[in-house]
N, C-alpha and C positions, 0 to 999 in steps of 0.2 A: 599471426600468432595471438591467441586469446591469452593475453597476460595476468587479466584479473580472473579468468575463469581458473587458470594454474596456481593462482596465487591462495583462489579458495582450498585447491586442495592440497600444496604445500602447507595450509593453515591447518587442515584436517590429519596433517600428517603429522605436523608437533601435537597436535592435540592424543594423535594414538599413541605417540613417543610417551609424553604424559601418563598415559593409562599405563604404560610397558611398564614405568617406572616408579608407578603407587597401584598397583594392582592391588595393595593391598586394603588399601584406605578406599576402597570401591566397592559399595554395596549391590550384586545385581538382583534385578528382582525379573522373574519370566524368561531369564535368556536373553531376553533383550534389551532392557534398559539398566545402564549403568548408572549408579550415582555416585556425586564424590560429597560428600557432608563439608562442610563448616559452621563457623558461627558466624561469618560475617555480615553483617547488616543488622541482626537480630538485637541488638542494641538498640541501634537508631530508630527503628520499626516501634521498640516497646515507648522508648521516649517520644516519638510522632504522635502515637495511638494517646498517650497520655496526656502529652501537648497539646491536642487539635481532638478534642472530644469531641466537636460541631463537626469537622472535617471528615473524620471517619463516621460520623453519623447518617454524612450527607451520600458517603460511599456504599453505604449500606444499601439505606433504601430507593437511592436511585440508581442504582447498583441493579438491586432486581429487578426492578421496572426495566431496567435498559439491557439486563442479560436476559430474561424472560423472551421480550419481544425482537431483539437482535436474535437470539437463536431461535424464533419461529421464522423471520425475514430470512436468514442467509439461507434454513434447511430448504423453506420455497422456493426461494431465488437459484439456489443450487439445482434444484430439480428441473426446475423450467429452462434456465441456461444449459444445463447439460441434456436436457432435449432439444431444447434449438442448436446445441450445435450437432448432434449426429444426424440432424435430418435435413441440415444447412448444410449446401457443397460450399466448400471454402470456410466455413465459420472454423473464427479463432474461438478455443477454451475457455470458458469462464476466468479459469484457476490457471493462475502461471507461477512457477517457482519463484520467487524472489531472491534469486543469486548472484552476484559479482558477474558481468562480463555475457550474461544472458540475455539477448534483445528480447522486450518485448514491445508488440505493435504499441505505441500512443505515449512510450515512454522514454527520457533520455535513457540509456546502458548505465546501470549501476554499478561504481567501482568499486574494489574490493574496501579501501579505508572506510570508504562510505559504506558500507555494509558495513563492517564489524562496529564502526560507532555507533552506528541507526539500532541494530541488532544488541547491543549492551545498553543503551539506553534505556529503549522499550522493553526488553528483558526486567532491566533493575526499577521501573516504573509496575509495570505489571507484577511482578515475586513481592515489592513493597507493598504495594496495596494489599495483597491477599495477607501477605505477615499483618501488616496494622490491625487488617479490621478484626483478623483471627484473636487479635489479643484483646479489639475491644469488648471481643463478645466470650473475652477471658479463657479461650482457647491455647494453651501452653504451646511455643513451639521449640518444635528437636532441632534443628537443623535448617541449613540455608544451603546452597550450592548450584551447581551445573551434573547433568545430565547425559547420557549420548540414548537415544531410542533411534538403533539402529543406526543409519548416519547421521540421523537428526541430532542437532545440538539443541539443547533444553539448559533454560534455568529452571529453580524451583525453591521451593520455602516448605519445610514439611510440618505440618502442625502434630498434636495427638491428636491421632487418628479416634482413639477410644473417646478423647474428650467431645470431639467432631460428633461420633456419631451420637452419643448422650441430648447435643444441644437441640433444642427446638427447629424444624425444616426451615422458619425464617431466616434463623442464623448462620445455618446451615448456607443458604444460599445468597445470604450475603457477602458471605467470605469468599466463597463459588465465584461470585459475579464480578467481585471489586477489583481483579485485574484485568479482564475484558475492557470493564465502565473505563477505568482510568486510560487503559490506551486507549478508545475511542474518545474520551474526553481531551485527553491532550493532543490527537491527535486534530481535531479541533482547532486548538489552539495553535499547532503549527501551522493549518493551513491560515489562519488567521493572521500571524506574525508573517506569513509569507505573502499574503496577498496586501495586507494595510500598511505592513513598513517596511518588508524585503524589496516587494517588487516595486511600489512607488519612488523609494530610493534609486534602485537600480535604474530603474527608466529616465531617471531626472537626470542620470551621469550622459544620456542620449539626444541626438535629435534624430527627430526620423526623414528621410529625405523622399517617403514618398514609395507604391510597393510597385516593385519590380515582378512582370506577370512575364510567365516564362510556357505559357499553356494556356491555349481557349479552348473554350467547350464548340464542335461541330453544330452551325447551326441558331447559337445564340446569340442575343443582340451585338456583342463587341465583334464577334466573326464575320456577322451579316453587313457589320458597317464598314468591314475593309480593313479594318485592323488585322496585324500579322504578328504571333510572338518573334522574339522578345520585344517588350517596351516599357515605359514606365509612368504608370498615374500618379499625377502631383496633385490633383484636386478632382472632388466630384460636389458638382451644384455647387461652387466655389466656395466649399470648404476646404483647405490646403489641409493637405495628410501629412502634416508634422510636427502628433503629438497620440498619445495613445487614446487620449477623448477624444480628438479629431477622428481619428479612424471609428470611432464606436458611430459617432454625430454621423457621418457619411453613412453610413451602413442603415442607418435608420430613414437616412434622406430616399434611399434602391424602397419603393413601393409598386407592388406590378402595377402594370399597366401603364404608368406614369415616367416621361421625358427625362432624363438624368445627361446631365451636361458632366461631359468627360473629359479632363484635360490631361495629355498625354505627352511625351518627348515626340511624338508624330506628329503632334496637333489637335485642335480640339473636336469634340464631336458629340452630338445628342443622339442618344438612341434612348424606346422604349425598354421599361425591366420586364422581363418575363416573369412569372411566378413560379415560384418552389414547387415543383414534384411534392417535398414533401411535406411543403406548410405553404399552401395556398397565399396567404397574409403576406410572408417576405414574399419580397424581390429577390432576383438575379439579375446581370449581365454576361455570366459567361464565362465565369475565372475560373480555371481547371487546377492553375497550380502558379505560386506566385510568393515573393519573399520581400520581408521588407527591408527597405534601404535605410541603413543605420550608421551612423556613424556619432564619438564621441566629440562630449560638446567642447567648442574650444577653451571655455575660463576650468573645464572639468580634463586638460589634460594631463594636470599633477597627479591623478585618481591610477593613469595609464598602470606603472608598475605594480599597481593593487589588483588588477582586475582578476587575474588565475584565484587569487586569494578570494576574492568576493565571489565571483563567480562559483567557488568549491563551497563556500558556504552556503550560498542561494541553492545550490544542489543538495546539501546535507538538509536543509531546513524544508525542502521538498521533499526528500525519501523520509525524513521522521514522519510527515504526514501520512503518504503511501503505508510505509512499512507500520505506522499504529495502527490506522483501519484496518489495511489487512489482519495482523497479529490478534488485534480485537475478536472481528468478527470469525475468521477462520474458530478462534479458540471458543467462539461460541455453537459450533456446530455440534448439535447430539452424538457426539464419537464418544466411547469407551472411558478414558480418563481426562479427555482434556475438561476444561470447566464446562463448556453445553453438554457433555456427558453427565457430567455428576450434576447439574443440574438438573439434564430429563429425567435422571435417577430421583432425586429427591422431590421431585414433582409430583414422577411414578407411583411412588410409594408413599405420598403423602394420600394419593386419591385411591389406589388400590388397597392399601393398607396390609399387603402379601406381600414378603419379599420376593419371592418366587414370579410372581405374575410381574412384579416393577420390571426385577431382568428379563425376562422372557422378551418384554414391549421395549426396555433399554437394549438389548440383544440386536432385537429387529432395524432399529434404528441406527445402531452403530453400523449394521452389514449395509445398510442402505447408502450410508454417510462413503466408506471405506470403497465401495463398487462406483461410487461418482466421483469421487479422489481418482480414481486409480483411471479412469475413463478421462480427466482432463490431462490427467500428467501425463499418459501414455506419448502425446506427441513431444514433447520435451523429453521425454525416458529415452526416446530413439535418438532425436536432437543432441542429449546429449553422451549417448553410447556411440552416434555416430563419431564427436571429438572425439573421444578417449582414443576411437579405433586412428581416428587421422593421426595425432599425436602420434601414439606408440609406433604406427608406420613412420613419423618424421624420424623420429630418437633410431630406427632400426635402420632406415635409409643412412643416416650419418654412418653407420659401422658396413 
């Protein structure tokens, strides 16, 4: 039973309850996207912008710089990944849903808390910045609030629209850019906080006792020398593997071609390293699959009852990085409304000087953007039409 994947849509279900029950405070616009207005934040936004003149100036124009070239990056990167994967057997999608309770390849399962905090975060980081700079460059705004585009949840900040289009294209697309910038900036930042003082922390509450190989590769040096999984390496070239520089230090010691003394719970042994398949320069020995042996350190056993705690934290401070980049760059792709839209628009038409001709080439790009979307998601649309069908059969077997 996929609990957080239920739990997402138990969440989407108070959210329709919601809608049931202010339909009327719900602006829609195209049939498809709902909005529900407030004032909230629009205070704080005008006093930032006021406060932090250098700040919102720095979001401006590195703002453009970074949405400019971040939406020519993702639209390539998109094109070229969603060709190598339909012409790659087995290639995973560029693009994976970022949902509660949905594996994807290379990452822990993201739980449902963890999502809605990651996702209000990054939401209220990115609708800030657009409010600020919109008022630094004295752009009035109407409203603040959330969204539904279809099932998609959206936040947003709605400025005047009339004031918008009046302002100069600079301005124009600094406002554009400045919640992209900011979640790629912060998100920055968390991997920073996560790699210089989460993770260093975390490993200090550890010793490592050395990695437990549960898989050789047919063929290569640790096979050829007689070794059998399982077993476990405590040192190579008598560096003792326990500590996480330890392990880096070993790893640099595996040079092809060259004798690596291997000490093991079997015994010790020298073999030559083979070289990388895919980088000539490293070494290998052989290690197909292997985990390391960790346990906590003794003066660190008061920490024990914190760990669930820390450990849920260490994950939140990882998905705020995930979930910024992605949020960033996706909302930087040339699509229709999102910010890479209205900025290939205001590009468009800065160089054509036609409105006619800007849409036409915005047109293009959006259909192009929406047919590579739909091309990654497809394998997850099944993936996840498949639950619902399992589900609905579990609930229909109970009766």
């Amino acid at each position: 039973m996929n609990y957080d994947l239920l739990a997402l849509f138990a969440f989407f279900g108070v959210l329709y309850l919601f809608y049931l029950r202010n339909k009327e405070k719900f602006t829609v616009q195209g049939r498809i996207l709902y909005m529900y207005k407030t004032k909230l934040g629009l205070n704080f936004m005008k006093s930032a912008a006021e406060k932090y003149p250098g700040l919102s100036w720095f979001m401006g124009w590195f703002g453009i710089v970074t949405g400019v070239a971040g939406m020519v990056f993702i639209f390539v990167y998109l094109i070229k990944a969603t060709v190598e994967f339909v012409v790659t057997p087995l290639a995973l999608p560029p693009l994976a849903p970022v949902l509660p309770g949905v594996a994807i390849p290379g990452v822990p399962t993201l739980s449902f808390l963890h999502w809605v905090l990651a996702i209000f975060i990054v939401a209220v980081l990115h609708e800030g910045a657009h409010g600020i700079q919109a008022i630094r460059n004295k752009i009035k705004l109407k409203s603040s609030g959330f969204a539904f585009l279809g099932p998609i949840l959206l936040a947003f900040v709605e400025p005047d629209e009339k004031a918008m289009a009046k302002s100069n294209p600079s301005k124009q697309l600094s406002v554009f850019a400045a919640g992209p910038f900011i979640n790629i900036l912060s998100g920055f930042i968390f991997l920073a906080i996560f790699l210089f003082a989460i993770a260093p922390a975390y490993s200090s509450l550890y010793d490592i006792g050395g990695i437990n190989v549960t898989n050789l590769t047919i063929d290569a040096p640790l096979a050829n020398a007689g070794l059998a999984a399982p077993f476990l390496i405590t040192s190579i070239n008598s560096i003792r593997l326990d500590s996480p520089s330890a392990l880096l230090d070993a790893g640099i010691e595996i040079e092809p071609g060259k004798e690596v003394i291997i000490e093991t719970s079997k015994g010790e042994y020298t073999i030559k390293a083979d070289a990388d398949p895919n980088n000539s320069t490293r070494g290998i020995i052989g290690i197909s699959n292997s985990e390391f042996i960790v346990q906590l350190k003794e003066s660190r056993r008061w920490v024990a009852p914190l760990l669930p705690a820390i450990k849920w934290l260490n994950m939140l401070v990882m998905w705020l990085f995930i979930i910024s980049i992605g949020v960033g760059l996706f909302n930087l792709l040339p699509l229709g409304p999102v910010d890479g839209g209205r900025i290939m628009f205001t590009l468009l038409f800065a160089i054509f000087k036609d409105e006619a001709k800007a849409k036409k080439a915005w047109g293009f790009f959006s259909a192009v953007c929406l047919v590579l979307i739909f091309i990654n998601l497809l394998p997850w649309i099944i993936k996840l039409f498949s639950f619902i069908v399992a589900q609905v059969s579990w609930v229909v077997g109970l009766f």
